[in-house]
N, C-alpha and C positions, 0 to 999 in steps of 0.2 A: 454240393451239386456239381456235378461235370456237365463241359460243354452244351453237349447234346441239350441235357437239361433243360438247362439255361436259354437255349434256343427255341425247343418246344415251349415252354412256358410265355415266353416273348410273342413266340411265334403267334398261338392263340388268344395272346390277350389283344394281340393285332386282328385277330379274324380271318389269318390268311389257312390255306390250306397248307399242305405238304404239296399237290401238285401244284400251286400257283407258287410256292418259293421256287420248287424245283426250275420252273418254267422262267421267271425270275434269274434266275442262276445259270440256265445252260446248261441242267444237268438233269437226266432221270431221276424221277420221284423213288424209285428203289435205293439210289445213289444217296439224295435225301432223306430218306426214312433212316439208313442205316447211320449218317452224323446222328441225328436226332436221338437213334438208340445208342448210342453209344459204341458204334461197331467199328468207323472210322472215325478220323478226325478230319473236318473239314482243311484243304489246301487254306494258305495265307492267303491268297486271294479268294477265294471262297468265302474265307470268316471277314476277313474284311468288306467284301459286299452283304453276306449275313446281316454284318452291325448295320450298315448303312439302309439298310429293306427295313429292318426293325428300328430303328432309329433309337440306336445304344452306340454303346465302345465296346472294341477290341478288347479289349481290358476287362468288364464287365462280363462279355461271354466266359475269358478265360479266367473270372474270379481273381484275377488282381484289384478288384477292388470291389466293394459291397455297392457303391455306386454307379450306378447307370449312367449319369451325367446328362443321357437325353432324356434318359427314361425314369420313373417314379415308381419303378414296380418294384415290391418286398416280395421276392422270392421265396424268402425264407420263411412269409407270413404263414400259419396255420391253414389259413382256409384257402392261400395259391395252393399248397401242397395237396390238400383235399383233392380239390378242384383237375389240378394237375393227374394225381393218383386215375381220380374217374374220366377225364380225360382220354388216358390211354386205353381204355375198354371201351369206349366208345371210336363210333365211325366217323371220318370228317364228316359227315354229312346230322350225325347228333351233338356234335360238338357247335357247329351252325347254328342249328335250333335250340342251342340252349344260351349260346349267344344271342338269339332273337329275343328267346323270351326273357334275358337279364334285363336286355337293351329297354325293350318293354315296360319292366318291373320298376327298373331302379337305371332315369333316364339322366341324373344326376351324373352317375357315375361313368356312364361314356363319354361325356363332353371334354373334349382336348383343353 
């Protein structure tokens, strides 16, 4: 997984939008979209605050390690990639609702 990746995937299992990292960051959500796809790569200061929004390591984003250290998420797990996959054909706004209705479903598995 590249950057981007790695960020979207984070990004959403936090619930945050594209415009709220943006907003977050100091940067246009277009500016945002394109780290996420893969089109730039976020400044050092950039990925730096990235890790710190999403509460991981530097590290982690850029796959120096398989460990998140703040974070427990398996990227690599089958059903993130699923997830992730359908993810990107949907709109921030189905991606929401389908977090509402996990959240809902299976209230275990939100709990910090």
């Amino acid at each position: 997984m590249k950057v981007g990746d790695r960020i979207k995937v984070l990004r959403l299992q936090r619930g945050y939008t594209q415009h709220s990292m943006a907003e977050k960051l100091h940067i246009g959500r277009a500016h945002y979209s394109h780290i996420e796809n893969n089109r730039i790569n976020p400044s050092i200061d950039n990925l730096s605050r990235i890790a710190d929004i999403l509460n991981t390591t530097t590290d982690y984003l850029l796959d120096r390690t398989g460990d998140t250290s703040q974070s427990s998420v398996d990227i690599d797990h089958p059903a993130i990639q699923l997830l992730s996959r359908a993810a990107c054909r949907m709109t921030e706004e189905q991606v929401l609702q389908l977090r509402r209705v996990a959240e809902v479903l299976y209230p275990d598995a939100f709990r910090e």
